[in-house]
N, CA, C and O atoms as a GROMACS GRO file, in nm:
protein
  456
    1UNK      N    1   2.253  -0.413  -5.076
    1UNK     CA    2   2.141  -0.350  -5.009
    1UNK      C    3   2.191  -0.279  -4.882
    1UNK      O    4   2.262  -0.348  -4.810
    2UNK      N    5   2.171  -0.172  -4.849
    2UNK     CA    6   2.211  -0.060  -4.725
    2UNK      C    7   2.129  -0.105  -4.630
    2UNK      O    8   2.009  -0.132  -4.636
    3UNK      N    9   2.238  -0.112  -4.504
    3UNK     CA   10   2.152  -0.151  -4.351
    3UNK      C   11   2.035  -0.050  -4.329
    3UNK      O   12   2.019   0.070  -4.350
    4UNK      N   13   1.956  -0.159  -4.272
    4UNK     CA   14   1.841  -0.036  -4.216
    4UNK      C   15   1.835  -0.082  -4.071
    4UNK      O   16   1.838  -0.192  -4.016
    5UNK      N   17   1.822   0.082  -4.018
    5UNK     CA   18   1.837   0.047  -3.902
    5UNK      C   19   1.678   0.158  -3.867
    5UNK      O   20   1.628   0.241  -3.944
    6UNK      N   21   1.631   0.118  -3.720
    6UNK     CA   22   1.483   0.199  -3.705
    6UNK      C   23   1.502   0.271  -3.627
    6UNK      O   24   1.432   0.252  -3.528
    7UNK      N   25   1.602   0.393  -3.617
    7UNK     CA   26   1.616   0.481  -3.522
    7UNK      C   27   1.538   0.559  -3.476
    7UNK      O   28   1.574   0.637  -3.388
    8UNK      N   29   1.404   0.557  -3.528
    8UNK     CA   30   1.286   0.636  -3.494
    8UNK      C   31   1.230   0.538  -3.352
    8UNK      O   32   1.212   0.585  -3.240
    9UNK      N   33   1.216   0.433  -3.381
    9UNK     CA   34   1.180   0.310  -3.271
    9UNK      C   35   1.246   0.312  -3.148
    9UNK      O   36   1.193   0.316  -3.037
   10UNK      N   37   1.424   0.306  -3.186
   10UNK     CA   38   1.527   0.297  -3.073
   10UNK      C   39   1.520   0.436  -3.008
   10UNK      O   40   1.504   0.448  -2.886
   11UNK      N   41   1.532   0.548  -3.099
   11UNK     CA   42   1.538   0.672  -3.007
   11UNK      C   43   1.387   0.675  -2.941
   11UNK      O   44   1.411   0.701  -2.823
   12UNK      N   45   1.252   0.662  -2.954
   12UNK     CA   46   1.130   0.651  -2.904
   12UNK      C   47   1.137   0.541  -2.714
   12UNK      O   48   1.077   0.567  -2.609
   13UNK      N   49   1.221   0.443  -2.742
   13UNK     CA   50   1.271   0.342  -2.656
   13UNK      C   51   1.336   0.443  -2.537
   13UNK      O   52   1.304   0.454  -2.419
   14UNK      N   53   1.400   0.487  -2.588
   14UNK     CA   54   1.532   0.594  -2.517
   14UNK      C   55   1.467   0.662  -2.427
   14UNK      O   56   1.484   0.650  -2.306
   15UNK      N   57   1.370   0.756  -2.494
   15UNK     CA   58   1.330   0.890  -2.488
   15UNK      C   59   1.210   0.826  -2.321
   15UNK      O   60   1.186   0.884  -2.215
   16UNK      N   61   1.160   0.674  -2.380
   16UNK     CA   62   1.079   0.644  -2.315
   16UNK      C   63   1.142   0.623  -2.148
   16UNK      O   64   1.082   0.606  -2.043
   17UNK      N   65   1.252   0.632  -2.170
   17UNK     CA   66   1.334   0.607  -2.023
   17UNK      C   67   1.385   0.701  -1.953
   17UNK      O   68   1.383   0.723  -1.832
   18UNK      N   69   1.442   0.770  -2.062
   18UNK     CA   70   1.479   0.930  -1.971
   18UNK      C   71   1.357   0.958  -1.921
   18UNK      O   72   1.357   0.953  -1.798
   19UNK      N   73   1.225   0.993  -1.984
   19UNK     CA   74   1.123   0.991  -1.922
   19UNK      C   75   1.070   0.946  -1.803
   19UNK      O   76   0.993   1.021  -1.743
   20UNK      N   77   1.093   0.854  -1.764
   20UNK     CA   78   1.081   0.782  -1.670
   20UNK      C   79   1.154   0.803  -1.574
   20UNK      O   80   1.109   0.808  -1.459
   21UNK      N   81   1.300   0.823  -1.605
   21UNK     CA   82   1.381   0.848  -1.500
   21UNK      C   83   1.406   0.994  -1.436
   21UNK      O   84   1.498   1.037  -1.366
   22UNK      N   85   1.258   1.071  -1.500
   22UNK     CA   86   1.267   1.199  -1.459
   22UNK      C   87   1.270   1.252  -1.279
   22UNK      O   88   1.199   1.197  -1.195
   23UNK      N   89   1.347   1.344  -1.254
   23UNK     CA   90   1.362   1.369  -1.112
   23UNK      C   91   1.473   1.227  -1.067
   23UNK      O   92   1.503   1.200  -0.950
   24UNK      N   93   1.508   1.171  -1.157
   24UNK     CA   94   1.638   1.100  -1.057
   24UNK      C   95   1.770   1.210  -1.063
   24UNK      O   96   1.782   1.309  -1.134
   25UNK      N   97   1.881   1.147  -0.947
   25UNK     CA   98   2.007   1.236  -0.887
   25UNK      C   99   2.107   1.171  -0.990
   25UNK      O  100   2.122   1.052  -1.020
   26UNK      N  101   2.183   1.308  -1.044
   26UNK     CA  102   2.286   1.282  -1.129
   26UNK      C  103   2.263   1.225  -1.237
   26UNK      O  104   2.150   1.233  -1.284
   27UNK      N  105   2.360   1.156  -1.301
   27UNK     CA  106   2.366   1.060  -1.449
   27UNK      C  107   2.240   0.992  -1.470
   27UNK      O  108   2.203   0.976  -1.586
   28UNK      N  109   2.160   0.944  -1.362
   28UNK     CA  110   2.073   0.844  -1.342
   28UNK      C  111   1.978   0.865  -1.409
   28UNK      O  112   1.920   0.779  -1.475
   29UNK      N  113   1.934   1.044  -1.396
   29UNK     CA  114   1.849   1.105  -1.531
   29UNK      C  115   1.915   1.106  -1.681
   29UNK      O  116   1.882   1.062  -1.791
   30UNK      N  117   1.980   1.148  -1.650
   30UNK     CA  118   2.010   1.156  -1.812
   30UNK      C  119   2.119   1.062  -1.948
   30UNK      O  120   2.132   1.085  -2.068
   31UNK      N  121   2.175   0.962  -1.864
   31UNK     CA  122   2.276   0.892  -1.951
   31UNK      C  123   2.165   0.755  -1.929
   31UNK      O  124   2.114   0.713  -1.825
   32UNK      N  125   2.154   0.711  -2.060
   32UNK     CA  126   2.028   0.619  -2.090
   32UNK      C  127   2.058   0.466  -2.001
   32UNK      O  128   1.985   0.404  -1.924
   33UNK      N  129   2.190   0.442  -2.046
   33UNK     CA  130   2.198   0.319  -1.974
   33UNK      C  131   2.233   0.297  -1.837
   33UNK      O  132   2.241   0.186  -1.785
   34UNK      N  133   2.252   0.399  -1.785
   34UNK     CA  134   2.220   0.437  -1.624
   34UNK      C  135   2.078   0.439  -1.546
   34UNK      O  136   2.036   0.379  -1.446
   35UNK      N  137   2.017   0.542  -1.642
   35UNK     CA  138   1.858   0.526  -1.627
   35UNK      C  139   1.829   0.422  -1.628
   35UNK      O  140   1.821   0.363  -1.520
   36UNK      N  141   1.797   0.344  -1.766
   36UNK     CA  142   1.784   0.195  -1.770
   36UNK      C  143   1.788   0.138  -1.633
   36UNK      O  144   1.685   0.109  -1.573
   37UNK      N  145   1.882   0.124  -1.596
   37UNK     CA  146   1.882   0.030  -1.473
   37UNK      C  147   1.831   0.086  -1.354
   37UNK      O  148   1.778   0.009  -1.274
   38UNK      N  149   1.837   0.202  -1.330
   38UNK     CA  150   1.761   0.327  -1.241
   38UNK      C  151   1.602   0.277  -1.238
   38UNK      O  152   1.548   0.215  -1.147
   39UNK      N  153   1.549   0.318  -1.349
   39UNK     CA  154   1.413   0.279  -1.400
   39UNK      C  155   1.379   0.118  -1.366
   39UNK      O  156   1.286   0.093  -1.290
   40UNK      N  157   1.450   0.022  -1.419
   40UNK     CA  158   1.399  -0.129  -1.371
   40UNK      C  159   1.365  -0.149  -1.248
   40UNK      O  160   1.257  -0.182  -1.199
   41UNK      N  161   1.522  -0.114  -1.177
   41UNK     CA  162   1.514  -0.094  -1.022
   41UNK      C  163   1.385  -0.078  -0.984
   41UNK      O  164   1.323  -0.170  -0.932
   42UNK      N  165   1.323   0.059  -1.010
   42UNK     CA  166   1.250   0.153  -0.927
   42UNK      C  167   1.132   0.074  -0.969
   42UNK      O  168   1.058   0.061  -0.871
   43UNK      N  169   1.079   0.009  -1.085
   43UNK     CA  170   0.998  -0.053  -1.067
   43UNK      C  171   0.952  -0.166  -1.004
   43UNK      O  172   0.834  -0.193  -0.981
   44UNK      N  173   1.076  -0.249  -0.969
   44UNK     CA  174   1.086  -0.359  -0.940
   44UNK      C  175   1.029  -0.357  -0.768
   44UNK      O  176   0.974  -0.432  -0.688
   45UNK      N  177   1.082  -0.220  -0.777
   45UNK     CA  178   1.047  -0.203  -0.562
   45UNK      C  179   0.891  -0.141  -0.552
   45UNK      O  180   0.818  -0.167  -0.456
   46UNK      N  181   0.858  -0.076  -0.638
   46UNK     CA  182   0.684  -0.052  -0.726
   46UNK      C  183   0.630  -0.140  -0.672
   46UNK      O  184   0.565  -0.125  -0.568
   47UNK      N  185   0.650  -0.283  -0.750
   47UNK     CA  186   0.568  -0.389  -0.814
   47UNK      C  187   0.557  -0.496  -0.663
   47UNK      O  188   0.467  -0.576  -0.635
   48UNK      N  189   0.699  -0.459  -0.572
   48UNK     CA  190   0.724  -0.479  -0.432
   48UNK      C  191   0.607  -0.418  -0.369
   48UNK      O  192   0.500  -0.469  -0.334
   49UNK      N  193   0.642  -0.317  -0.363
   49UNK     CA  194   0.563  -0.232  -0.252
   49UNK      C  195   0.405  -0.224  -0.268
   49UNK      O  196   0.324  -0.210  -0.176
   50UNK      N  197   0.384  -0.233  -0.379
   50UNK     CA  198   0.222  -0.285  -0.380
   50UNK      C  199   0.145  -0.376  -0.310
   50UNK      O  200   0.022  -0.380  -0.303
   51UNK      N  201   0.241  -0.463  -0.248
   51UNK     CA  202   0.232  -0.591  -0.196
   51UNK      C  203   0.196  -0.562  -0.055
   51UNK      O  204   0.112  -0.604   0.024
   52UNK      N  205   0.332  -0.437  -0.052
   52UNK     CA  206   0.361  -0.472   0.126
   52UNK      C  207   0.299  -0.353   0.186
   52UNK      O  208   0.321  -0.318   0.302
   53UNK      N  209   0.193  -0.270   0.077
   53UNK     CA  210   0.165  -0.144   0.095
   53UNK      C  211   0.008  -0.226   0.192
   53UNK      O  212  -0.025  -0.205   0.309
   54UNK      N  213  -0.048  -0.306   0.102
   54UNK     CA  214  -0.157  -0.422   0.145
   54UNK      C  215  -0.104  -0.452   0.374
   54UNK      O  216  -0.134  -0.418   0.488
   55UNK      N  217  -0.043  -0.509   0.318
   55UNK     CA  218   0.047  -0.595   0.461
   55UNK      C  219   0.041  -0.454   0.583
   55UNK      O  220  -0.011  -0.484   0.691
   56UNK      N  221   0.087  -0.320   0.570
   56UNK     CA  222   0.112  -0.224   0.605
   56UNK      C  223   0.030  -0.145   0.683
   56UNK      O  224   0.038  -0.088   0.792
   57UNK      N  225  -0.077  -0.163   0.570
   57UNK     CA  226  -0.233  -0.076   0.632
   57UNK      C  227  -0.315  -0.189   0.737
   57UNK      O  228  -0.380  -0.162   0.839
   58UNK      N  229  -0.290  -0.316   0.678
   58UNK     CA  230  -0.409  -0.448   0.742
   58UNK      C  231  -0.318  -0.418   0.912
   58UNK      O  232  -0.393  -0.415   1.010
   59UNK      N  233  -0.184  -0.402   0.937
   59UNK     CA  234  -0.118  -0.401   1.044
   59UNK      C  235  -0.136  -0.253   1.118
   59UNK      O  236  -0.112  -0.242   1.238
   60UNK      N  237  -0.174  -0.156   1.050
   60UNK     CA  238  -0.189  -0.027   1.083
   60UNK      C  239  -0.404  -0.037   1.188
   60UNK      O  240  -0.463  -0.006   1.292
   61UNK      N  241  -0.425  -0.106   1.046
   61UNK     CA  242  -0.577  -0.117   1.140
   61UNK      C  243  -0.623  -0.164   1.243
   61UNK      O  244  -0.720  -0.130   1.311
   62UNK      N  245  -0.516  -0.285   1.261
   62UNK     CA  246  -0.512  -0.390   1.343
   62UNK      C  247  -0.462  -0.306   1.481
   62UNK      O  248  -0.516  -0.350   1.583
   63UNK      N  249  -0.390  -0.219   1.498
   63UNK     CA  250  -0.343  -0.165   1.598
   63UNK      C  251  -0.431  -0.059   1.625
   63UNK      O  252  -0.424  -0.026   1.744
   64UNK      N  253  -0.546   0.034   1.530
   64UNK     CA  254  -0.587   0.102   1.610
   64UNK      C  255  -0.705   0.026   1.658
   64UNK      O  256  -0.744   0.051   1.772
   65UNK      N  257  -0.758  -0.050   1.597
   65UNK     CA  258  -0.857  -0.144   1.632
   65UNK      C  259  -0.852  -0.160   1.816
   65UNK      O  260  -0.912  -0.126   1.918
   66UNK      N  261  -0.749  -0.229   1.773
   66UNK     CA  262  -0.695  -0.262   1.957
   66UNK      C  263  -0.701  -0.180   2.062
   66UNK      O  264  -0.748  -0.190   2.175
   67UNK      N  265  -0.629  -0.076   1.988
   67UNK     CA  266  -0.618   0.127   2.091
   67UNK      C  267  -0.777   0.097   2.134
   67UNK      O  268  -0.814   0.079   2.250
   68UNK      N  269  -0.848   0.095   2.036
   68UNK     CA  270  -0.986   0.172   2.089
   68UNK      C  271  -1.086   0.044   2.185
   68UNK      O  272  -1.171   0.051   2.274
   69UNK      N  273  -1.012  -0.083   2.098
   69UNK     CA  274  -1.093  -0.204   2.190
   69UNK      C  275  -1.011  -0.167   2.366
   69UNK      O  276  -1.066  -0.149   2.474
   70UNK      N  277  -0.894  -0.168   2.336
   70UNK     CA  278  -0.851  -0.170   2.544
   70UNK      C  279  -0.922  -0.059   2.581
   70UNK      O  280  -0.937  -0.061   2.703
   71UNK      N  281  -0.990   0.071   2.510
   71UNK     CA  282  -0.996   0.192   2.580
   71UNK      C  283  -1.190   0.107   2.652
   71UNK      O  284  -1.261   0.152   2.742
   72UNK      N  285  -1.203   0.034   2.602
   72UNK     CA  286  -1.358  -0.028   2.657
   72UNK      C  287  -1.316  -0.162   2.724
   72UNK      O  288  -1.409  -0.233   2.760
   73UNK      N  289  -1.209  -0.200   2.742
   73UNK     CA  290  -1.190  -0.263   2.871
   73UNK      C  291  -1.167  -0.440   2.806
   73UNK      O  292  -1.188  -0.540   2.874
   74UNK      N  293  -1.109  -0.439   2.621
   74UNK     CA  294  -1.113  -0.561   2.611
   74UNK      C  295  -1.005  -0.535   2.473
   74UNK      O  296  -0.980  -0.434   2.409
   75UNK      N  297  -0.948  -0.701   2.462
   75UNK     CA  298  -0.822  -0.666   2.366
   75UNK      C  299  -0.880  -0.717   2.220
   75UNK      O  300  -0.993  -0.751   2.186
   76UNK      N  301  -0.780  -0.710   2.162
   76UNK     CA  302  -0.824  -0.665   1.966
   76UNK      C  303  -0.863  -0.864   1.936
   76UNK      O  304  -0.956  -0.894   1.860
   77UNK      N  305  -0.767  -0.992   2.017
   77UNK     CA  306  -0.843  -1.134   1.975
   77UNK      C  307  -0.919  -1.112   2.036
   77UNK      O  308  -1.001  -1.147   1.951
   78UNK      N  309  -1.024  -1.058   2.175
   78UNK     CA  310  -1.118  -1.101   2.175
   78UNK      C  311  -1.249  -1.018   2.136
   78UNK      O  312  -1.359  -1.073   2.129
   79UNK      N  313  -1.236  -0.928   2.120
   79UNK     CA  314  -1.302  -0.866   1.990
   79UNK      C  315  -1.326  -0.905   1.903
   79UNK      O  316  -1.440  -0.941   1.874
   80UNK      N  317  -1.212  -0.913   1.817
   80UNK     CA  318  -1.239  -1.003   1.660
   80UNK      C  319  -1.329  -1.153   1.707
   80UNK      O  320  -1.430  -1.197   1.652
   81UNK      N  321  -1.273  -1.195   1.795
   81UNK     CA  322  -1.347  -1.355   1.816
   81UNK      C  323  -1.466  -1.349   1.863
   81UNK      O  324  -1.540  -1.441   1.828
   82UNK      N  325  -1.542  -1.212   1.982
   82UNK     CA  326  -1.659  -1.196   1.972
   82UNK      C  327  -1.774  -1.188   1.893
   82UNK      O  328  -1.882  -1.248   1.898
   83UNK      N  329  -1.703  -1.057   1.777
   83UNK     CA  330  -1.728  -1.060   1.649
   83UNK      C  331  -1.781  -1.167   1.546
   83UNK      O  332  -1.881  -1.162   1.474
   84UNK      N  333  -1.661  -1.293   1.560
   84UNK     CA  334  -1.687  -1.398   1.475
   84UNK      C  335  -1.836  -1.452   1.491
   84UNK      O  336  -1.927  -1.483   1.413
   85UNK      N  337  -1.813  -1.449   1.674
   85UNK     CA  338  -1.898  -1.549   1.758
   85UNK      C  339  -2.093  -1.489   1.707
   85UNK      O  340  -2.185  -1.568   1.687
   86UNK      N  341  -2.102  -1.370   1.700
   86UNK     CA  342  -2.189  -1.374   1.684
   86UNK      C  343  -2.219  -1.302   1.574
   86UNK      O  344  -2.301  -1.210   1.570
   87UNK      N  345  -2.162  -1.336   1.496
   87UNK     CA  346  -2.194  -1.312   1.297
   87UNK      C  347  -2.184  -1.165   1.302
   87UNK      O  348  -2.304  -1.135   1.302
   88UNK      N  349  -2.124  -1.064   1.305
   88UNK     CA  350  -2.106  -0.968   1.300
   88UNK      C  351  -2.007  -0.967   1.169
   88UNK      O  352  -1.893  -0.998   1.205
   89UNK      N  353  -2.012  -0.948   1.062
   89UNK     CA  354  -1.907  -0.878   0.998
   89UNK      C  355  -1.880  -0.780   0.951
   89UNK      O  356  -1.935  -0.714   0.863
   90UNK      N  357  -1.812  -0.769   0.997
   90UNK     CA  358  -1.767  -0.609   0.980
   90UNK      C  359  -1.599  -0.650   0.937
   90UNK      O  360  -1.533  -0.728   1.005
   91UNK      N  361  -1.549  -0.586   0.818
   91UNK     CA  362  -1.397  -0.584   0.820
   91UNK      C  363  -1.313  -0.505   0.904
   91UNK      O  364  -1.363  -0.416   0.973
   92UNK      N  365  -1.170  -0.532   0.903
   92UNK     CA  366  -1.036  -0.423   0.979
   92UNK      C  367  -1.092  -0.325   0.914
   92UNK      O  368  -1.201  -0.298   0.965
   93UNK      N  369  -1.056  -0.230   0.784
   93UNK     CA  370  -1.079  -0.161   0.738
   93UNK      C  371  -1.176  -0.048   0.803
   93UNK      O  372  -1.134   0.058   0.850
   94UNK      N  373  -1.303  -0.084   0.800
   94UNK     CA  374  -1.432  -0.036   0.882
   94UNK      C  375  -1.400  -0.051   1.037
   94UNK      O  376  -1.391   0.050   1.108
   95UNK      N  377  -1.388  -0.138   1.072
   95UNK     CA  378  -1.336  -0.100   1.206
   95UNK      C  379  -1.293  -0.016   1.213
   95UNK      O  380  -1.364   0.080   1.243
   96UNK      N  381  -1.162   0.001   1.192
   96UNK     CA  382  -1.043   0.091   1.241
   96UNK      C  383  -1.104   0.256   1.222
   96UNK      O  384  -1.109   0.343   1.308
   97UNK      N  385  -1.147   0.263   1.079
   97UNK     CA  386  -1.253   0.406   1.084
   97UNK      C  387  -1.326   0.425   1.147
   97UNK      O  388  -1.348   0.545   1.161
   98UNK      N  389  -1.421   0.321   1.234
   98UNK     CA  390  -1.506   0.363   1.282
   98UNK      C  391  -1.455   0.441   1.445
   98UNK      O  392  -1.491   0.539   1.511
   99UNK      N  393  -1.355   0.334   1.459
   99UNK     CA  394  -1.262   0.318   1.570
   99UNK      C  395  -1.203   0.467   1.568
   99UNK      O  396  -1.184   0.502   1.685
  100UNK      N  397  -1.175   0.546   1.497
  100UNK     CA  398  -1.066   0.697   1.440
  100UNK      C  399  -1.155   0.816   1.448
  100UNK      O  400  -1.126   0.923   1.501
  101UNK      N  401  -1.288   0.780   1.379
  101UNK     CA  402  -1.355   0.894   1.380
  101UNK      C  403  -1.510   0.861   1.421
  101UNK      O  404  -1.585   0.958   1.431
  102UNK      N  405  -1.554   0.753   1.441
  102UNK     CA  406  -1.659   0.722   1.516
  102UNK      C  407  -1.703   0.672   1.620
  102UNK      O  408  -1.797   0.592   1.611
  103UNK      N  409  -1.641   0.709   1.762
  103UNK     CA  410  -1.586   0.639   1.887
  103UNK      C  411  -1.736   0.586   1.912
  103UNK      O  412  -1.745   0.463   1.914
  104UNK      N  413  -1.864   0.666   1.933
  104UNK     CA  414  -1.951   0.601   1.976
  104UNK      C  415  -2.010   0.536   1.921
  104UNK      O  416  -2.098   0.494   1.996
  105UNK      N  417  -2.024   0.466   1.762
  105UNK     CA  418  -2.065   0.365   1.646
  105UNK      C  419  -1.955   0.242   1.761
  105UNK      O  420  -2.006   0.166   1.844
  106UNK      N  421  -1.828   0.252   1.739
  106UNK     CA  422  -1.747   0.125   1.826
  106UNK      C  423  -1.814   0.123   1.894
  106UNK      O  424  -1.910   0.047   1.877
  107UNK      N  425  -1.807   0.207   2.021
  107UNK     CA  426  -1.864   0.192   2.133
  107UNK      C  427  -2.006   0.062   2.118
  107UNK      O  428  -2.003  -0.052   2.163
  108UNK      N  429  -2.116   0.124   2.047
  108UNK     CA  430  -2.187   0.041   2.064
  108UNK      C  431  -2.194  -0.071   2.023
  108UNK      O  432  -2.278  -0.155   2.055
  109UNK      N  433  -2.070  -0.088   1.918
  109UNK     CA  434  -2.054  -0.244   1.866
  109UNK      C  435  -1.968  -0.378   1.969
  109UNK      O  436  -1.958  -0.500   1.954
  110UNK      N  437  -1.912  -0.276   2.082
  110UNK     CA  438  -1.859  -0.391   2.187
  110UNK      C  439  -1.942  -0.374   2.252
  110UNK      O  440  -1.942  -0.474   2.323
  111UNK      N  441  -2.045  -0.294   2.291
  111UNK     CA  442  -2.142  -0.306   2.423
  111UNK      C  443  -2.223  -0.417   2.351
  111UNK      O  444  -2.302  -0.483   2.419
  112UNK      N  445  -2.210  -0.443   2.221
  112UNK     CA  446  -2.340  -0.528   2.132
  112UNK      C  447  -2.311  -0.651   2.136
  112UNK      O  448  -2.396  -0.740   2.127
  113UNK      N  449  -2.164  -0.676   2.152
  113UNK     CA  450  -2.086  -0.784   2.148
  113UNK      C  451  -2.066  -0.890   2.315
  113UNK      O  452  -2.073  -1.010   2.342
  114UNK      N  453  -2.036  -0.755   2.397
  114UNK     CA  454  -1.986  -0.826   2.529
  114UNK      C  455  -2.113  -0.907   2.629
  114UNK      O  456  -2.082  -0.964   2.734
   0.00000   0.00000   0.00000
């Protein structure tokens, strides 16, 4: 009986990686088992950075939060802890927007607070 082999499958596999490794520098595009590892890599720092993309922004809000709390004469814990204190919730997220492009919405949420 003659080997069978599924080169329609394996080259589909292949094709699926050069693909992937489109726009990489040198060999990395085009010699498969270079890609291969090119491609894992790059996902692997993906599947990373999703993580720390989270971590990144919550630390980004957190700081303008603060900018706009000192510009009214108080810092970003006692804000947030004012906040807590009297059931206000509001997330970082919303803050920080409101904080960027809605100075007088903040505004009246620490005059509401203090």
């Amino acid at each position: 009986m003659p080997r069978s082999v599924n080169s329609v499958a394996a080259k589909a596999r292949r094709k699926k990686i050069i693909k992937a490794a489109k726009g990489y520098f040198g060999r990395r595009k085009n010699v498969h088992t270079i890609a291969k590892n090119a491609v894992e890599k790059g996902m692997q720092y993906a599947y990373r950075d999703r993580k720390n993309k989270k971590r990144t922004f919550r630390s980004l809000w957190i700081q303008r939060i603060n900018a706009a709390a000192r510009i009214h004469g108080m810092s970003y814990s006692k804000l947030m802890g004012q906040l807590h204190k009297n059931n206000i919730e509001i997330n970082r997220k919303v803050l920080a927007d409101l904080a960027m492009n809605h100075p007088e919405a903040f505004k009246k949420i620490v005059e509401k607070i203090k």
